[in-house]
C-alpha positions as a Markdown table, in Angstrom:
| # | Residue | x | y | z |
|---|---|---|---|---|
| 1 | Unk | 118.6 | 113.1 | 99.4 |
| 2 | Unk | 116.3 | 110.9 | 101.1 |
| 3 | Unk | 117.0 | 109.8 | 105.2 |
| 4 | Unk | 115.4 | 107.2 | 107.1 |
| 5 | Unk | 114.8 | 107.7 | 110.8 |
| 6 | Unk | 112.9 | 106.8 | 113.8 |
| 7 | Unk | 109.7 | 108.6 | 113.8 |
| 8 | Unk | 108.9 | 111.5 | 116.8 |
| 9 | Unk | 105.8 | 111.7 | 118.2 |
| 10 | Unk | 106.2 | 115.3 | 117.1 |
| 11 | Unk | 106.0 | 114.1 | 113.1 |
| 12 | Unk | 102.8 | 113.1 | 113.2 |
| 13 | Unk | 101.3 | 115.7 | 111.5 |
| 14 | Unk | 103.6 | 115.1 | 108.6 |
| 15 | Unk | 102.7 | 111.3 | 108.4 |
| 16 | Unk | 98.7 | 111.6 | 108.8 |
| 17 | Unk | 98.4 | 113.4 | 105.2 |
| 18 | Unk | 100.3 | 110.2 | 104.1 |
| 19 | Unk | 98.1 | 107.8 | 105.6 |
| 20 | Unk | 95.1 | 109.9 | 105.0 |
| 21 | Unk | 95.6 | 109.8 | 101.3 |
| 22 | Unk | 96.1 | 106.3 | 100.5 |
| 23 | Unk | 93.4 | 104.9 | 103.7 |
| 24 | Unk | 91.3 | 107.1 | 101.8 |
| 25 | Unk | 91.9 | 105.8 | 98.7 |
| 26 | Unk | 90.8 | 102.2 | 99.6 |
| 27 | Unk | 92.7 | 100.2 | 97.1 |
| 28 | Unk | 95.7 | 99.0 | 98.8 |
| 29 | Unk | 95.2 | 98.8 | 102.8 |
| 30 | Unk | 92.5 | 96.8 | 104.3 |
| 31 | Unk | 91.9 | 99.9 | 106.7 |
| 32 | Unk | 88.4 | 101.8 | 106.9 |
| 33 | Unk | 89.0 | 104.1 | 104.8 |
| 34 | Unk | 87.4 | 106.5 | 107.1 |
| 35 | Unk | 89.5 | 105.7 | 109.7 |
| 36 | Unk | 90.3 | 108.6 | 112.1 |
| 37 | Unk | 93.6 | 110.4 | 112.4 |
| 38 | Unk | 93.7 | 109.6 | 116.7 |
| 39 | Unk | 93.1 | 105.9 | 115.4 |
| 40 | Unk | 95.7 | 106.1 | 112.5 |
| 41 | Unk | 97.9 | 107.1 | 115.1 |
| 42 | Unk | 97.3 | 104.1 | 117.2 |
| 43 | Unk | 97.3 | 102.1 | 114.4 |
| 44 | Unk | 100.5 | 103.2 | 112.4 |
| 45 | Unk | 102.5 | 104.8 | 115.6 |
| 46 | Unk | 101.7 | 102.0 | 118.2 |
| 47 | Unk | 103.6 | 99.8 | 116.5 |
| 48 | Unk | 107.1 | 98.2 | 117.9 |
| 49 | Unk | 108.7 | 100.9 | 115.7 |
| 50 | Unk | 107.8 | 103.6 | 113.2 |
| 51 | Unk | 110.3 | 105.1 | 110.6 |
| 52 | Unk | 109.7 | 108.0 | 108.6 |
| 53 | Unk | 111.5 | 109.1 | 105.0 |
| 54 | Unk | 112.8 | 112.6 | 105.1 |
| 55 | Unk | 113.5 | 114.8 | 101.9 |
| 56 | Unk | 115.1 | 118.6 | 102.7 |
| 57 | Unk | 110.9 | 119.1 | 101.7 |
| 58 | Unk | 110.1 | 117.2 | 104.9 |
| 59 | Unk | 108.1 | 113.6 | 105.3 |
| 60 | Unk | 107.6 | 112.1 | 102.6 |
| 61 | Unk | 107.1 | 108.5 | 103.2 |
| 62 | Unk | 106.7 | 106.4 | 106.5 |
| 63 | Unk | 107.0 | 102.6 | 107.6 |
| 64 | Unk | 106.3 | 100.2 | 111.0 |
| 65 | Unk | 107.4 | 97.2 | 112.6 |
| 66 | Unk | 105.0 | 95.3 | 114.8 |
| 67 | Unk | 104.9 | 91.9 | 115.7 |
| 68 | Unk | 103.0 | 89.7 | 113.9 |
| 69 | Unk | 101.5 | 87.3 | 116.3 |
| 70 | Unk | 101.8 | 87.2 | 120.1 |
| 71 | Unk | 103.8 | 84.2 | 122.1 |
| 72 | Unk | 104.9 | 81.7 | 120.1 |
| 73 | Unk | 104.7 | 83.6 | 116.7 |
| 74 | Unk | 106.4 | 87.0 | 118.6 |
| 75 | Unk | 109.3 | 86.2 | 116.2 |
| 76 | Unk | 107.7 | 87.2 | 113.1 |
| 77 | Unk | 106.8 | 90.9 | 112.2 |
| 78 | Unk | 104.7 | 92.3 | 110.2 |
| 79 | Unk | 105.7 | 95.6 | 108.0 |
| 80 | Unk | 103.4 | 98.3 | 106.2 |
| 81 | Unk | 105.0 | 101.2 | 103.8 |
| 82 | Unk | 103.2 | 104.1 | 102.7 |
| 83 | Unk | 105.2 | 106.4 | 99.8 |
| 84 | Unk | 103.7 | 109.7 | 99.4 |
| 85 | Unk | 102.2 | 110.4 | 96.1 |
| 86 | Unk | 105.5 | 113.0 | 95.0 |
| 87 | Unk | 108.5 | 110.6 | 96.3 |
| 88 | Unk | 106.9 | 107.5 | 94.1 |
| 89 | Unk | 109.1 | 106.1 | 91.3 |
| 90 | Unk | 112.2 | 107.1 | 92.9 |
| 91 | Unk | 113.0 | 103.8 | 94.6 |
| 92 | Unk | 111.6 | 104.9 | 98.6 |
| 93 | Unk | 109.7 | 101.8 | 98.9 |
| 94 | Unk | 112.6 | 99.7 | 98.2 |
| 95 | Unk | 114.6 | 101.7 | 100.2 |
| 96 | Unk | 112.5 | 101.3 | 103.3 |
| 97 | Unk | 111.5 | 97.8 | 103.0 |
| 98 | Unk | 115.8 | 97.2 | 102.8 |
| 99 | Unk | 115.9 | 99.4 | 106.0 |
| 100 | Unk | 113.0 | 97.7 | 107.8 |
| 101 | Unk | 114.7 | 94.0 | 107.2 |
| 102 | Unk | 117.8 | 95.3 | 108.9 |
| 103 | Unk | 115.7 | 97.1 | 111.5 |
| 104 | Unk | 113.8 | 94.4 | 112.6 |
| 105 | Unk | 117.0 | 91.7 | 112.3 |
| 106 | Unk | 118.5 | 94.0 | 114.9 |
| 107 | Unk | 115.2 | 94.0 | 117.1 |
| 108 | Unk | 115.6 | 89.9 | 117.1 |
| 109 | Unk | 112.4 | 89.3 | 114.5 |
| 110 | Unk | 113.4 | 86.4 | 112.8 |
| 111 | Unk | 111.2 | 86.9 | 109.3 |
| 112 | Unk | 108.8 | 89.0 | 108.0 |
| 113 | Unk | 105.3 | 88.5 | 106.9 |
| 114 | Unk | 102.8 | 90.7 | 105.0 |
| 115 | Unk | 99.5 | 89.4 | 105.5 |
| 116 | Unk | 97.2 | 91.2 | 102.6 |
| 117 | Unk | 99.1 | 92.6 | 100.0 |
| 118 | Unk | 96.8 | 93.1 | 97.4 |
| 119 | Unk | 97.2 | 90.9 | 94.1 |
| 120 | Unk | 95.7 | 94.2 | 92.5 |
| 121 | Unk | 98.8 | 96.2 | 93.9 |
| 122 | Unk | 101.0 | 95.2 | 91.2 |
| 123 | Unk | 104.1 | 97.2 | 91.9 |
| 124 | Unk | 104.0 | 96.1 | 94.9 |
| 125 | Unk | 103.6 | 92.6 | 94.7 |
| 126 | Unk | 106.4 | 92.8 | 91.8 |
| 127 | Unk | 108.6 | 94.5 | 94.6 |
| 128 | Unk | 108.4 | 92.8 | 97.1 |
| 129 | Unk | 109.1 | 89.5 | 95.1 |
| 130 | Unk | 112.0 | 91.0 | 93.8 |
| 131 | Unk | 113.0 | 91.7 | 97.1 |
| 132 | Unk | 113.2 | 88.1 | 98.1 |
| 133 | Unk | 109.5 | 87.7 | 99.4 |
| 134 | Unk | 107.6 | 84.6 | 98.1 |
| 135 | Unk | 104.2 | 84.3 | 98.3 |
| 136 | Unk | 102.9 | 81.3 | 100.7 |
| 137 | Unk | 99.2 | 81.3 | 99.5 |
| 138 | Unk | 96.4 | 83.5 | 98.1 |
| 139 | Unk | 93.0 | 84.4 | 99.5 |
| 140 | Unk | 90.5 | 84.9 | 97.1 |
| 141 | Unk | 88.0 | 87.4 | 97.0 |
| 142 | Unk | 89.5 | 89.1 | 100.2 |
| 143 | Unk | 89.4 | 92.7 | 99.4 |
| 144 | Unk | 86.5 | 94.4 | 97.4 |
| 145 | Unk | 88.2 | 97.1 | 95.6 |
| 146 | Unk | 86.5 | 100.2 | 95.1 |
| 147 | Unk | 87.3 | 99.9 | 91.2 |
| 148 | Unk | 88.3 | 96.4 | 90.8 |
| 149 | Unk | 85.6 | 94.6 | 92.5 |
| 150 | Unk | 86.4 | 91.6 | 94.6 |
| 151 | Unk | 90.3 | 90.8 | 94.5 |
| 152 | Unk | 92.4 | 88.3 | 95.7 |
| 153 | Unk | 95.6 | 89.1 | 98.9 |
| 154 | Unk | 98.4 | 87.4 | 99.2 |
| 155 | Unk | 100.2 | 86.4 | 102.3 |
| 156 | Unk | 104.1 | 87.0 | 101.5 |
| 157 | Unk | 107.2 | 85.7 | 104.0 |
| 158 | Unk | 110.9 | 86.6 | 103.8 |
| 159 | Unk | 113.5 | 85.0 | 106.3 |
| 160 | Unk | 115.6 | 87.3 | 107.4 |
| 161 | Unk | 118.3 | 84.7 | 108.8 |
């Protein structure tokens, strides 16, 4: 059985081999992928909120709320999931993008928006589409994919009212 809590600063440990992994990688986050872990921390734990996925094995997957723009915008956030490689194809992401709409409802965020989801990240994109996300527009050429070459983001929006 898989819970979904706030993250401690104490996890951290458990949620840097996460981020490490897929930053790494370089084919689904538009982060360095030699991005340190203090600066993964700012990044990923200096967000409004941080959640983290917990199996009786420990961590095993990890989301964030932050807002996407300042003032006027403040009532939009912004989400980013990262499933470890040995909880995938068991339904987590789904599970924490469900949690992080009523998370952020109950922090007074009016919508979300993803701002680069890959059009190369097919699972995802097929996801989060099925989870009521529609695509507002596409950028081409906005990622250059260590295998792929140049591919195309989209920017996805859900309301959550």
């Amino acid at each position: 059985m898989i819970t979904l809590r706030a993250a401690r600063a104490d996890d951290w440990d458990a949620i840097w081999p996460l981020l490490r992994d897929v930053f790494r990688a370089g084919t689904t986050y538009a982060v360095d992928p030699q991005i340190t872990k203090a600066d993964a921390r700012v990044y990923w734990m200096g967000a409004a909120a941080c959640y983290v996925a917990e199996s009786p094995d420990g961590i095993v997957g990890t989301y964030y709320i932050k807002t996407n723009q300042a003032g006027g915008g403040a009532h939009i956030c912004n989400c980013g999931y990262i499933v470890g490689s040995a909880a995938r194809g068991q339904g987590l992401a789904r599970k924490m993008c469900a949690h992080s709409q009523d998370a952020a409802r109950a922090m007074g965020y009016l919508a979300i928006q993803f701002n680069f989801v890959l059009a190369s990240n097919h699972v995802a994109v097929r996801l989060w589409r099925d989870m009521g996300f529609a695509v507002l527009g596409t950028i081409p050429d906005a990622f250059v994919h260590p295998s792929e070459g140049m591919v195309a983001a989209h920017i996805m929006h859900k309301p959550l009212v």
